[in-house]
KEDODO-335980 format. One record per residue (C-alpha): residue number from 1; residue in three letters; x, y, z. Coordinates in pm, 1 decimal, decimal comma. Layout:
+-----+------+----------+----------+----------+
| pos | code |        u |        v |        w |
+-----+------+----------+----------+----------+
| NUM |  ala |        X |        Y |        Z |
...
+-----+------+----------+----------+----------+
//
This chain:
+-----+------+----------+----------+----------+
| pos | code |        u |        v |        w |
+-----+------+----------+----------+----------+
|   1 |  unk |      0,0 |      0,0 |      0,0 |
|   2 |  unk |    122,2 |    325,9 |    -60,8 |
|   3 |  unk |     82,1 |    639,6 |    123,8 |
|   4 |  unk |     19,9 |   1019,1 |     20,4 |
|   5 |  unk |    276,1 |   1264,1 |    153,8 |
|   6 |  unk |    -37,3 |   1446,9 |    369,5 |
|   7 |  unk |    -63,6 |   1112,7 |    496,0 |
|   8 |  unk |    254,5 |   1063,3 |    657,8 |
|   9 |  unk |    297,8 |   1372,8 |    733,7 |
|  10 |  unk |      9,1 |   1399,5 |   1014,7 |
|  11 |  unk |    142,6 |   1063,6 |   1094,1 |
|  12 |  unk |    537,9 |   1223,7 |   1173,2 |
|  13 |  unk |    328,0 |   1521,5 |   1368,0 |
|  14 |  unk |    178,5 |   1265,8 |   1635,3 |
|  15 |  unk |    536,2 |   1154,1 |   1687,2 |
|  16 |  unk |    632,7 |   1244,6 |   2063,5 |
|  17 |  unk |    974,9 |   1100,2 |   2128,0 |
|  18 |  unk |   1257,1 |    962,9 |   1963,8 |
|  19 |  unk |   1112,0 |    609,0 |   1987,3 |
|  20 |  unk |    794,7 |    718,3 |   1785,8 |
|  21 |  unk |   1018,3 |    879,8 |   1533,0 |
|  22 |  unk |   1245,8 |    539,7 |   1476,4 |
|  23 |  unk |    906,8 |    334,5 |   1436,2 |
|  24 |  unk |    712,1 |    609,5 |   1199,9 |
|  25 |  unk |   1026,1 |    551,9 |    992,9 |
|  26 |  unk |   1059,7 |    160,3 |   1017,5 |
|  27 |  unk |    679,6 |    170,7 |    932,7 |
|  28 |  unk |    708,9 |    372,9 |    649,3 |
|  29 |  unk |   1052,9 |    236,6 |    528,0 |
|  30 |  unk |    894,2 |    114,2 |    160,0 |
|  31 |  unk |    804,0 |    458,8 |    103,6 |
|  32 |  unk |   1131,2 |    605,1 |    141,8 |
|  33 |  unk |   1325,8 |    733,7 |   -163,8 |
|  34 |  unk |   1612,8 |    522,8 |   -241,6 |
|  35 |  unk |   1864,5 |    677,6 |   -479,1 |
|  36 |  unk |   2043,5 |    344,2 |   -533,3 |
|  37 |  unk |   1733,5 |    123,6 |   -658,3 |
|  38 |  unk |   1619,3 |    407,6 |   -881,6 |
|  39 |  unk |   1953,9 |    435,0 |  -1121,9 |
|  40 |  unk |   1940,1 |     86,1 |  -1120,1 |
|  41 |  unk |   1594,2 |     69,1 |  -1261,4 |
|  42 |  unk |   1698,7 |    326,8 |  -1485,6 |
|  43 |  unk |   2033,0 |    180,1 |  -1638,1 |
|  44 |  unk |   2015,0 |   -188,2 |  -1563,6 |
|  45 |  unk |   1749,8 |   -218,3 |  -1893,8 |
|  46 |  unk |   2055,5 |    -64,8 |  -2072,0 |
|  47 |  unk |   2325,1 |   -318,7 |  -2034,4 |
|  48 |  unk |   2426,8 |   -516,2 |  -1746,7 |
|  49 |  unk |   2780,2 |   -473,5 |  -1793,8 |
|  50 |  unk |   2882,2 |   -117,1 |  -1629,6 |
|  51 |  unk |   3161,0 |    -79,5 |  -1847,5 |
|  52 |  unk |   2950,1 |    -57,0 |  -2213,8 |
|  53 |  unk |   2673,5 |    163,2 |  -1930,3 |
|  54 |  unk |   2969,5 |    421,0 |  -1902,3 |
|  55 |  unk |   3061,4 |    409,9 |  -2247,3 |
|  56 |  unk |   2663,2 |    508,8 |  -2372,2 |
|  57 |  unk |   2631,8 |    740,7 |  -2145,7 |
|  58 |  unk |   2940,5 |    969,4 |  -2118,5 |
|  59 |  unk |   3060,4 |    867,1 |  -1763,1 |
|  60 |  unk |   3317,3 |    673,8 |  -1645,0 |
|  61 |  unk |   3265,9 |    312,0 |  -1532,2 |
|  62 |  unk |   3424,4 |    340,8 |  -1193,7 |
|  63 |  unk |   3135,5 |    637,8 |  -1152,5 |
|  64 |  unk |   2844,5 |    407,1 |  -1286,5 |
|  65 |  unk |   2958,0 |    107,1 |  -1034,1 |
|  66 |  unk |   3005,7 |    372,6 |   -727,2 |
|  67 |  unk |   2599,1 |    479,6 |   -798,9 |
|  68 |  unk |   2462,6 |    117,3 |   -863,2 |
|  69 |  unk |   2672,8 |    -86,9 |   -598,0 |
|  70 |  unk |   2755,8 |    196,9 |   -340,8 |
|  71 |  unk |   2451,2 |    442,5 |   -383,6 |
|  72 |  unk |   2669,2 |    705,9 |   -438,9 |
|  73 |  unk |   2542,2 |   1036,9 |   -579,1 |
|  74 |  unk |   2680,2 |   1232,5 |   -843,9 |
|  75 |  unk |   2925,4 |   1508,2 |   -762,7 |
|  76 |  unk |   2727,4 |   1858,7 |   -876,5 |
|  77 |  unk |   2387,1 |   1939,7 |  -1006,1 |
|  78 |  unk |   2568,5 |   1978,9 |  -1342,7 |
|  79 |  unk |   2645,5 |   1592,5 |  -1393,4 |
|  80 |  unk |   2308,9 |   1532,3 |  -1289,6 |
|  81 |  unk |   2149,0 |   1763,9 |  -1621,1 |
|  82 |  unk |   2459,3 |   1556,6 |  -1790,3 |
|  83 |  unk |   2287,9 |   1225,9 |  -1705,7 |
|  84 |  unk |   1927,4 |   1348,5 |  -1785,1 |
|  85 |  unk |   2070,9 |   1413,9 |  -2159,2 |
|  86 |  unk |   2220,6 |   1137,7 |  -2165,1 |
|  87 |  unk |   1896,5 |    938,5 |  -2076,9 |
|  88 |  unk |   1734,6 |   1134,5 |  -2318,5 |
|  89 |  unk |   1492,5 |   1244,2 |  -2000,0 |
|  90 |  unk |   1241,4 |   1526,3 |  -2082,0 |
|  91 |  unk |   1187,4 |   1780,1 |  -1852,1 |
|  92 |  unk |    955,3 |   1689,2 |  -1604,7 |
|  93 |  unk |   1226,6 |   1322,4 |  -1541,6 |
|  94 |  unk |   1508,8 |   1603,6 |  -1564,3 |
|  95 |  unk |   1338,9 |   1781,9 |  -1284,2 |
|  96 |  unk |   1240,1 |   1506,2 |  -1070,9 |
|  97 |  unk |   1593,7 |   1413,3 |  -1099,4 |
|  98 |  unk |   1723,3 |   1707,3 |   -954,1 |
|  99 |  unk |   1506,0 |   1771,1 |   -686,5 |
| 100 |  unk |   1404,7 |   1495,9 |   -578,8 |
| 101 |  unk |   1697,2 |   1254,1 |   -572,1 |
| 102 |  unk |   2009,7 |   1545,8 |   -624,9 |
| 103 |  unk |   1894,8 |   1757,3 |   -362,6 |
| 104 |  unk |   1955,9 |   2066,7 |   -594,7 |
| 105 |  unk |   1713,8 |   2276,5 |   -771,0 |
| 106 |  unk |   1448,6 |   2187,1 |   -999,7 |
| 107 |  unk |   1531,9 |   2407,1 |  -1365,9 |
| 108 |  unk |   1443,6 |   2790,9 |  -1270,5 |
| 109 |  unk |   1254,4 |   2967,1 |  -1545,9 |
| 110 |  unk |   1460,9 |   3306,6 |  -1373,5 |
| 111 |  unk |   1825,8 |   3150,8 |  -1426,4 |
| 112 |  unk |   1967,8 |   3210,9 |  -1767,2 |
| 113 |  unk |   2160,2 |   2882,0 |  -1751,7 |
| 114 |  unk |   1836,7 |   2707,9 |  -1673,2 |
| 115 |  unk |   1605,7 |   2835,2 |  -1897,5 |
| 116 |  unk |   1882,1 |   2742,2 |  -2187,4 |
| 117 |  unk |   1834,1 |   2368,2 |  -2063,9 |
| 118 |  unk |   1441,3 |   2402,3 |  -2136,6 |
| 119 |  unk |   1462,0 |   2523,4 |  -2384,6 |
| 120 |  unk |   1722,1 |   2248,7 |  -2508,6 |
| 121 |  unk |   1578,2 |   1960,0 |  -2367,1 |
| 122 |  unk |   1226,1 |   2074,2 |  -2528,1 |
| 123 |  unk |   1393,6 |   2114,1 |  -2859,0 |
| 124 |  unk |   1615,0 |   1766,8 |  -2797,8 |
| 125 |  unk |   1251,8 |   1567,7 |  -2741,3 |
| 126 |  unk |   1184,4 |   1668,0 |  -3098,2 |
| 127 |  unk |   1474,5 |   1591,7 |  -3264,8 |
| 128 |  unk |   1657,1 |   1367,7 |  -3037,4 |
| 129 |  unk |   1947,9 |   1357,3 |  -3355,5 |
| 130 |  unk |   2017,0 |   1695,1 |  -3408,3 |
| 131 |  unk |   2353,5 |   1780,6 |  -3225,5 |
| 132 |  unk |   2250,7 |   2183,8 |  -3169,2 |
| 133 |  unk |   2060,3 |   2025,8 |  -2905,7 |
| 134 |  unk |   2259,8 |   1798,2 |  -2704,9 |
| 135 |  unk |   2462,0 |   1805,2 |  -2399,5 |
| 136 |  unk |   2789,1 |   1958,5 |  -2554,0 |
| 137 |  unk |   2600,8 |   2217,8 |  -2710,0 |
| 138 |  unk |   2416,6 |   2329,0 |  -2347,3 |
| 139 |  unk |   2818,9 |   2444,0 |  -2295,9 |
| 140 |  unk |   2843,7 |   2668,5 |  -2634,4 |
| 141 |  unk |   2526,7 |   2818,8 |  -2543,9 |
| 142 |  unk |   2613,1 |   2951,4 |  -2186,5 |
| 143 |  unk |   2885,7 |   3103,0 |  -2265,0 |
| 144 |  unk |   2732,1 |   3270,8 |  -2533,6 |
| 145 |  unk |   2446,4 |   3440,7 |  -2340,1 |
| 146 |  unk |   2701,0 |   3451,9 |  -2043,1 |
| 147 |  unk |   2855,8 |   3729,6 |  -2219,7 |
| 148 |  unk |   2586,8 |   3915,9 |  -2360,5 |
| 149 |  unk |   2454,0 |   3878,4 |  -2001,6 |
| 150 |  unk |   2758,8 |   3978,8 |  -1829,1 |
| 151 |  unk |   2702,8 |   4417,2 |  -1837,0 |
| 152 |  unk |   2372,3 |   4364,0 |  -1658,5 |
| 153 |  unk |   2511,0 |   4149,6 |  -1358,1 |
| 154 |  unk |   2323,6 |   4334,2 |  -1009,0 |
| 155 |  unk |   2046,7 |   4515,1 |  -1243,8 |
| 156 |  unk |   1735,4 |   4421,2 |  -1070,2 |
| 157 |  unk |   1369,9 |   4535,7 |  -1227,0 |
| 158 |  unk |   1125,8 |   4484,6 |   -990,0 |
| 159 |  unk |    852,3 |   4579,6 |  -1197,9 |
| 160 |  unk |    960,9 |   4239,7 |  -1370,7 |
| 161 |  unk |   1034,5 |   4055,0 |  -1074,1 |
| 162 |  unk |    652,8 |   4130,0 |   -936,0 |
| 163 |  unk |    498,1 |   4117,8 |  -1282,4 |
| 164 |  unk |    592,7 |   3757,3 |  -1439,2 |
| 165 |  unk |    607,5 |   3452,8 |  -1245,2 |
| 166 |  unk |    833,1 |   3150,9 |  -1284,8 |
| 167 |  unk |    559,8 |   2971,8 |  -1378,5 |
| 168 |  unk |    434,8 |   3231,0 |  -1633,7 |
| 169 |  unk |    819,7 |   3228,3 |  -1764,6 |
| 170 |  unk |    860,9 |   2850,9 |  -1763,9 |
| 171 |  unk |    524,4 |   2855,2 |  -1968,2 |
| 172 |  unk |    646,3 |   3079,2 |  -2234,5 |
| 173 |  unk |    957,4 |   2895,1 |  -2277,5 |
| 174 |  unk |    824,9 |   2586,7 |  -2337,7 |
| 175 |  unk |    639,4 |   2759,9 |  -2638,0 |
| 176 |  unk |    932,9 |   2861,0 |  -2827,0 |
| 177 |  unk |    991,5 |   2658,5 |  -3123,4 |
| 178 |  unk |   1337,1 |   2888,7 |  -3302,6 |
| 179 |  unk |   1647,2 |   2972,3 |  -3181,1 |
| 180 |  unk |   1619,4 |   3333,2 |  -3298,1 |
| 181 |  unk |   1277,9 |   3357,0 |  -3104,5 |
| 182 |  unk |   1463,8 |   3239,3 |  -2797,8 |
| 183 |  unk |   1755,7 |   3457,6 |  -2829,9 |
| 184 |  unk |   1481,3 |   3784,5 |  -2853,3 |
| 185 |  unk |   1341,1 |   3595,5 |  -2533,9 |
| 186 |  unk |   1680,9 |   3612,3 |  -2341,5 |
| 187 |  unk |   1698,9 |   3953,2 |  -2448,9 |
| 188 |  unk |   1364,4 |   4054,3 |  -2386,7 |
| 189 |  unk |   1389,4 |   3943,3 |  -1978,8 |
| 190 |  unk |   1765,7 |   3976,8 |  -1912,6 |
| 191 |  unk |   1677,7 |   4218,0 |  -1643,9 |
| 192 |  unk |   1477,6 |   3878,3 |  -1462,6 |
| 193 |  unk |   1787,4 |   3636,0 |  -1521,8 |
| 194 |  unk |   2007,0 |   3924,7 |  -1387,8 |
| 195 |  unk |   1810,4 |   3929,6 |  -1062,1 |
| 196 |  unk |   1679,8 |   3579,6 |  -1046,2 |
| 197 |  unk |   1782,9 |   3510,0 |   -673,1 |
| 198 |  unk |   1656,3 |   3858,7 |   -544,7 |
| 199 |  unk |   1396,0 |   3684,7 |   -379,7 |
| 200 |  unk |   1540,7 |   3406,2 |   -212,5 |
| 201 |  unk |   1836,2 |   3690,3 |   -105,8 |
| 202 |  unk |   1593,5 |   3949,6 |     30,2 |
| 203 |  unk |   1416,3 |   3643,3 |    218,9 |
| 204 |  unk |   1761,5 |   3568,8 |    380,7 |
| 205 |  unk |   1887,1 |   3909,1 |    448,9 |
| 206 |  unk |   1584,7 |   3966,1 |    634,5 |
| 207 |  unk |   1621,2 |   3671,3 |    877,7 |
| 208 |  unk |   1941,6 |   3763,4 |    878,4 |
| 209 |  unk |   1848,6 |   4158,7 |    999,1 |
| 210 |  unk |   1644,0 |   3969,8 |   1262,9 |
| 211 |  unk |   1930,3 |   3764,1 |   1398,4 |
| 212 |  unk |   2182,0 |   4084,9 |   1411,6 |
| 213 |  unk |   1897,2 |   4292,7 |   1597,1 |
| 214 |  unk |   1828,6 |   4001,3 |   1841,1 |
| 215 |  unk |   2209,7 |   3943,9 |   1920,3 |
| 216 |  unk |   2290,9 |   4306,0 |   1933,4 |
| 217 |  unk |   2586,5 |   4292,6 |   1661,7 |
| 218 |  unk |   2590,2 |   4499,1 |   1299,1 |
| 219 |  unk |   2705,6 |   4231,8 |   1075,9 |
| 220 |  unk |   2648,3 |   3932,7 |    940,5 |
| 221 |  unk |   2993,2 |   3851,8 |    941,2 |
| 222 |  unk |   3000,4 |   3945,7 |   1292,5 |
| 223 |  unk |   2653,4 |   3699,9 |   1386,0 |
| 224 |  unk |   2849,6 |   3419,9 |   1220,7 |
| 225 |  unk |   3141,8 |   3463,2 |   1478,0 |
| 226 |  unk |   2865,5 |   3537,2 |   1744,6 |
| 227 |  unk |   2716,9 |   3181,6 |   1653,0 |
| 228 |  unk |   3053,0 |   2996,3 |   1609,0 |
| 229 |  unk |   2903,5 |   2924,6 |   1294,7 |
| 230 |  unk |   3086,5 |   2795,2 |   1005,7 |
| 231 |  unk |   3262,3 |   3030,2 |    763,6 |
| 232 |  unk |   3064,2 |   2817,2 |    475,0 |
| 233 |  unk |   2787,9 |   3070,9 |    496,9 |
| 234 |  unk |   2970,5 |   3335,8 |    458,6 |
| 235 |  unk |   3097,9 |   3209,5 |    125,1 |
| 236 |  unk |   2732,7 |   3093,6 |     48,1 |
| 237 |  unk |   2542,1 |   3455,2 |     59,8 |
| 238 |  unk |   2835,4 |   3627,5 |   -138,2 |
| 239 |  unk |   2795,1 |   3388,5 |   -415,0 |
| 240 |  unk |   2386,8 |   3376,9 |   -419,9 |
| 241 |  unk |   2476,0 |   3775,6 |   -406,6 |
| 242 |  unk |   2718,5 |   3866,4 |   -661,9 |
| 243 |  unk |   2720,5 |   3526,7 |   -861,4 |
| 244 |  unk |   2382,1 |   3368,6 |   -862,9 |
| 245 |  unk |   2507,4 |   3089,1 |   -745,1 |
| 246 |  unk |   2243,3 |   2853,1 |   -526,1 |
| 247 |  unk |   2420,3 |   2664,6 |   -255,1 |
| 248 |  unk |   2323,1 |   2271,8 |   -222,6 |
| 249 |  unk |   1959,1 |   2207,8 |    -82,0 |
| 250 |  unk |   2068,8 |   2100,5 |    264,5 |
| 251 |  unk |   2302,2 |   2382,9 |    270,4 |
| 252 |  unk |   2014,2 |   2550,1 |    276,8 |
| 253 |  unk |   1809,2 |   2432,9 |    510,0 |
| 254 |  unk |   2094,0 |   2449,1 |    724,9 |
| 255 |  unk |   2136,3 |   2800,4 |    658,6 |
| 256 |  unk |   1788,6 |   2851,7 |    788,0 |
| 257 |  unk |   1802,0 |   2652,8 |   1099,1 |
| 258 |  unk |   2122,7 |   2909,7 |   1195,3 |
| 259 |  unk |   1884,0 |   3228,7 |   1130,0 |
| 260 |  unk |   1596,4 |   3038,5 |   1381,1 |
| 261 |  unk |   1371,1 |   2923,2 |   1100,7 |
| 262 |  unk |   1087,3 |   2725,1 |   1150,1 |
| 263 |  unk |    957,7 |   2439,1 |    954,2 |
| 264 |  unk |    700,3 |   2713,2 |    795,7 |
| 265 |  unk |    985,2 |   2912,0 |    728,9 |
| 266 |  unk |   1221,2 |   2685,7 |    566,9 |
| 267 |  unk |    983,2 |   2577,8 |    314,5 |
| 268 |  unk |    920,6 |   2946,1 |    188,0 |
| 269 |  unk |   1253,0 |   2982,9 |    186,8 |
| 270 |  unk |   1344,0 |   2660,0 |    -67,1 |
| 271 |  unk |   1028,9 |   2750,3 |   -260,7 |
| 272 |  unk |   1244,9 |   3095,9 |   -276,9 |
| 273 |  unk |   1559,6 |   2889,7 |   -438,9 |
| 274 |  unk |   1302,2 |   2677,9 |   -632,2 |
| 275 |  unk |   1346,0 |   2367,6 |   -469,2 |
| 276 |  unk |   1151,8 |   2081,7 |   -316,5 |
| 277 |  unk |    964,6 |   2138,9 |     68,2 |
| 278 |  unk |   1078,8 |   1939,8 |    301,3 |
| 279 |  unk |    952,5 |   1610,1 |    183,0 |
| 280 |  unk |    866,8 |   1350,1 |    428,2 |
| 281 |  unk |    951,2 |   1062,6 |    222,5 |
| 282 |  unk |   1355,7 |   1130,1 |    242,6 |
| 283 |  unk |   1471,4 |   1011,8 |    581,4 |
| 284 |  unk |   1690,4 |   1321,8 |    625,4 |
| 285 |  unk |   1415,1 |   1560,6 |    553,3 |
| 286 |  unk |   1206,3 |   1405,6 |    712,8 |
| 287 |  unk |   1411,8 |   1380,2 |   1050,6 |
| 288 |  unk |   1468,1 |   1776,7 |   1000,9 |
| 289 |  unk |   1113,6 |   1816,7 |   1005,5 |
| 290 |  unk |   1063,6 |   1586,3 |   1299,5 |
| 291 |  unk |   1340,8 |   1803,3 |   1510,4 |
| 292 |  unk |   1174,0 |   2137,7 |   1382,5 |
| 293 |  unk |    848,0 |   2040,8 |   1515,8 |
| 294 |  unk |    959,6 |   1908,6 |   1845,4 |
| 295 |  unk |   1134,6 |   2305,8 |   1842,4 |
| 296 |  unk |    822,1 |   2490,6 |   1799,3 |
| 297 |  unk |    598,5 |   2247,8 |   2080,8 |
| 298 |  unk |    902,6 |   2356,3 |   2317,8 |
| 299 |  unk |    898,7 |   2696,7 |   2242,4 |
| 300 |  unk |    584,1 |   2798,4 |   2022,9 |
| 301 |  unk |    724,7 |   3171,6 |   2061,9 |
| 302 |  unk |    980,1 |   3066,5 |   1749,8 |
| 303 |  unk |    661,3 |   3011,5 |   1535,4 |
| 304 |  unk |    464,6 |   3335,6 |   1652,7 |
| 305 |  unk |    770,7 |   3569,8 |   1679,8 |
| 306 |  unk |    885,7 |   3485,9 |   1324,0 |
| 307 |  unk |    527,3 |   3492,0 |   1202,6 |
| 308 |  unk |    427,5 |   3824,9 |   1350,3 |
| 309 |  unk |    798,3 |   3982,3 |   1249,9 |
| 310 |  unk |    798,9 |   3851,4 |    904,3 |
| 311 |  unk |    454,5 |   3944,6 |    811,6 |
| 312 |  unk |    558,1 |   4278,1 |    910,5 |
| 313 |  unk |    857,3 |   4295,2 |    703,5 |
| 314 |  unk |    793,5 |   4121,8 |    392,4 |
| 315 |  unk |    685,4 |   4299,7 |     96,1 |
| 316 |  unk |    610,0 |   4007,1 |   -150,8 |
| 317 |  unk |    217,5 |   3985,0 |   -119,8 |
| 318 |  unk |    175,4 |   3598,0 |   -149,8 |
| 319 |  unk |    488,1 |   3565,8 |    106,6 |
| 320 |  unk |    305,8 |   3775,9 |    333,9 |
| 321 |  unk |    -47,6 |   3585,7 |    328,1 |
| 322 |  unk |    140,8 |   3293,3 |    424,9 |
| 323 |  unk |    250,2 |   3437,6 |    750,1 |
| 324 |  unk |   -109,9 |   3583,8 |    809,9 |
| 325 |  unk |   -237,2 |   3218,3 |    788,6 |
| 326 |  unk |     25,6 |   3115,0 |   1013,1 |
| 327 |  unk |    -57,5 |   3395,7 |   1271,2 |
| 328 |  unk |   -454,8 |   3320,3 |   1219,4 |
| 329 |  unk |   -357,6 |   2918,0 |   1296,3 |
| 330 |  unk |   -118,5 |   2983,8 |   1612,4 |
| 331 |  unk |   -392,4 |   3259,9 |   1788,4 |
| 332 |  unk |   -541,0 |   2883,8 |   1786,5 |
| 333 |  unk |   -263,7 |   2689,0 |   1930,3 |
| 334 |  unk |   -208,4 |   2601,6 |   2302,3 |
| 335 |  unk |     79,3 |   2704,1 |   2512,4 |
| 336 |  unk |    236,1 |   2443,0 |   2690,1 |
| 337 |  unk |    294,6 |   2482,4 |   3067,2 |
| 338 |  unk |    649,1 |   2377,9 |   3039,1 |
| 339 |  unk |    772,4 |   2570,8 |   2733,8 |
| 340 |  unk |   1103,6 |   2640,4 |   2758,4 |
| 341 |  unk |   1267,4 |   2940,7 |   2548,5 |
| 342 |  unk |   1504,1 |   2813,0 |   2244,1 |
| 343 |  unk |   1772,1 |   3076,3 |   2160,7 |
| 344 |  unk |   1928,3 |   2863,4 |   1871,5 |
| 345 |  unk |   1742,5 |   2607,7 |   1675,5 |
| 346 |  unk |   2089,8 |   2514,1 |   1495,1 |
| 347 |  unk |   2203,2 |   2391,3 |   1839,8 |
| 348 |  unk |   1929,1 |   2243,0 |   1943,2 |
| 349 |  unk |   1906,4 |   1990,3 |   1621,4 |
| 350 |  unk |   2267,9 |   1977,3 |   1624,4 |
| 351 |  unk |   2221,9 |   1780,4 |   1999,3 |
| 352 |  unk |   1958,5 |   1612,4 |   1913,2 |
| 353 |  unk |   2106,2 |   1457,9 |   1641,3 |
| 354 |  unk |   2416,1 |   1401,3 |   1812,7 |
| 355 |  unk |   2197,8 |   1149,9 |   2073,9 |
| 356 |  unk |   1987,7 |    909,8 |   1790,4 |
| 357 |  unk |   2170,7 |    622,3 |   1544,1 |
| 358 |  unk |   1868,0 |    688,3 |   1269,2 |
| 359 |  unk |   2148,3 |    825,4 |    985,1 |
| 360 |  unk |   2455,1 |    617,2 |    818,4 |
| 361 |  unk |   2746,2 |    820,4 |    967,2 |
| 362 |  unk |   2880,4 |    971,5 |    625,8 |
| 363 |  unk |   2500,5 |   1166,0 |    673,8 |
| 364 |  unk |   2556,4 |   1225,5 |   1018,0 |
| 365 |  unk |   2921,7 |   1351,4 |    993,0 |
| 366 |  unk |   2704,3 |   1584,1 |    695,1 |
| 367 |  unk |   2515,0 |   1733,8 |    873,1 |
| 368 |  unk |   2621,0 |   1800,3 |   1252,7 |
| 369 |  unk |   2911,5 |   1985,7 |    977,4 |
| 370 |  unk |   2605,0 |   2210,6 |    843,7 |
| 371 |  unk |   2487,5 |   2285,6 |   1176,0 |
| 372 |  unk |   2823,8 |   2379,8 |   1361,3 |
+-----+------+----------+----------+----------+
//
């Protein structure tokens, strides 16, 4: 039988201990996504010697035996778009690729890079043949918009940003059928791809202004040394800032959990970097959002002082009617008698973790790292 997210989700929310977590996850342990059986699936029909699998697919054997025997992941979010071409995956496999089993982003309608990969892979499922429209060619093509790109780096127009949506973007994409109606595309919106992580870096810096207010210091540099946290982040919100660069999925999330998120909060903020909620079918999400809960019933305050702060301070409109249906839900909730006040949610997941055997320890070693 299997189960809808919704489903196990109310199911993790009755959890009450650390024993109820390890059996919601034993009972549920069919559900679970499992990198390791899925390439199989996927390449075993191919050949079954991992040698000639390499050789049709661009990668090297001793990569191809580390993902079927070892469950191994690929190294960057780029080898995994690498892979989907060389499956020959359309877009919606190429996305459910990334996401769900490469922890990176799904393709971003607002990323110039990205929206050249649509628009290839659209064009590939056509004419699977034509070389303009396979994985070599992806590289010729960013560097060619790169540099017509390049004068507009930090131009943001907001009356874009408000106006079109990704999904109104990723629509329009999908429409084109030339490569000199694409190109008057790119040019058309190269104020969006120039300013297509505003969002997710304005979501950030706010938490962020929060943090420095709370712990009475003026930078962020500064509230990473006041946290002891780890220089990573640092490096992470300069390149989001001046590169567009996304950091890795559970980079973050941890990023969040630093800046006091809640589970609420964390899941606007990867919908800001267009990536995947937490999803309760992967263990380690699914063990964040077990920890994040068991945060908020200790100290509901973290839920209603980030609602009631947020909603306040955010000026994107369906941002802010999220945090008025938060507030609406928690004037609901009852206090409990013995709440107890929660300065740092990093630390607090960071010992919790520290104290259950639920994670192989490459994962563990992962991400008590993310949460120093």
């Amino acid at each position: 039988m299997a189960y809808d997210t919704a489903y196990m989700k109310k199911r993790l929310e009755k959890q009450h201990d650390i024993e109820g977590l390890k059996e919601f996850l034993n009972n549920f342990e069919k559900e679970r996504l499992n990198w390791k059986k899925y390439i199989n699936e996927i390449l075993l029909p191919i050949d079954t010697s991992y040698e000639k699998i390499a050789q049709k697919i661009g990668f090297s054997k001793g990569s191809v035996r580390k993902w079927c025997v070892d469950g191994e992941l690929l190294q960057n979010r780029e080898s995994f778009i690498k892979l989907s071409f060389a499956l020959n995956m359309n877009l919606e496999q190429t996305n459910q690729l990334l996401s769900v089993y490469g922890h990176y982003s799904e393709l971003y309608a607002k990323d110039v890079n990205d929206v050249i990969t649509i628009y290839v892979i659209r064009k590939r499922q056509d004419n699977f043949e034509n070389e303009r429209y396979n994985y070599q060619s992806l590289q010729y093509w960013y560097e060619k918009y790169k540099e017509r790109l390049c004068e507009y780096r930090h131009k943001i127009n907001k009356f874009y940003y408000r106006d079109i949506s990704t999904r109104g973007l990723y629509e329009k994409v999908k429409l084109i059928k030339e490569d000199e109606e694409f190109e008057e595309f790119i040019d058309n919106n190269r104020l969006i791809f120039m300013s297509s992580y505003s969002g997710l870096v304005n979501y950030l810096e706010l938490f962020i202004k929060l943090r420095t207010q709370e712990l009475g210091v003026k930078s962020f540099h500064k509230l990473v040394e006041k946290l002891n946290m780890n220089a990573r982040y640092e490096k992470i919100l300069s390149n989001l800032k001046k590169n567009g660069v996304l950091p890795k999925r559970r980079e973050l999330i941890a990023f969040g959990i630093h800046l006091n998120m809640t589970l609420e909060d964390i899941n606007i903020l990867l919908n800001k970097a267009n990536m995947m909620e937490l999803y309760v079918k992967d263990k380690i999400d699914c063990i964040f959002m077990y920890f994040l809960n068991e945060a908020v019933k200790k100290d509901p305050d973290l839920l209603i002082n980030n609602a009631f702060k947020m909603e306040a301070l955010v000026n994107d409109p369906m941002i802010k009617k999220k945090y008025e249906e938060i507030i609406e839900r928690v004037m609901h909730l009852e206090y409990n008698e013995n709440a107890k006040e929660i300065k740092n949610v990093a630390k607090f997941v960071y010992k919790a973790l520290e104290k259950i055997d639920l994670l192989e320890d490459d994962e563990n070693r992962e991400l008590l790292d993310l949460l120093r």
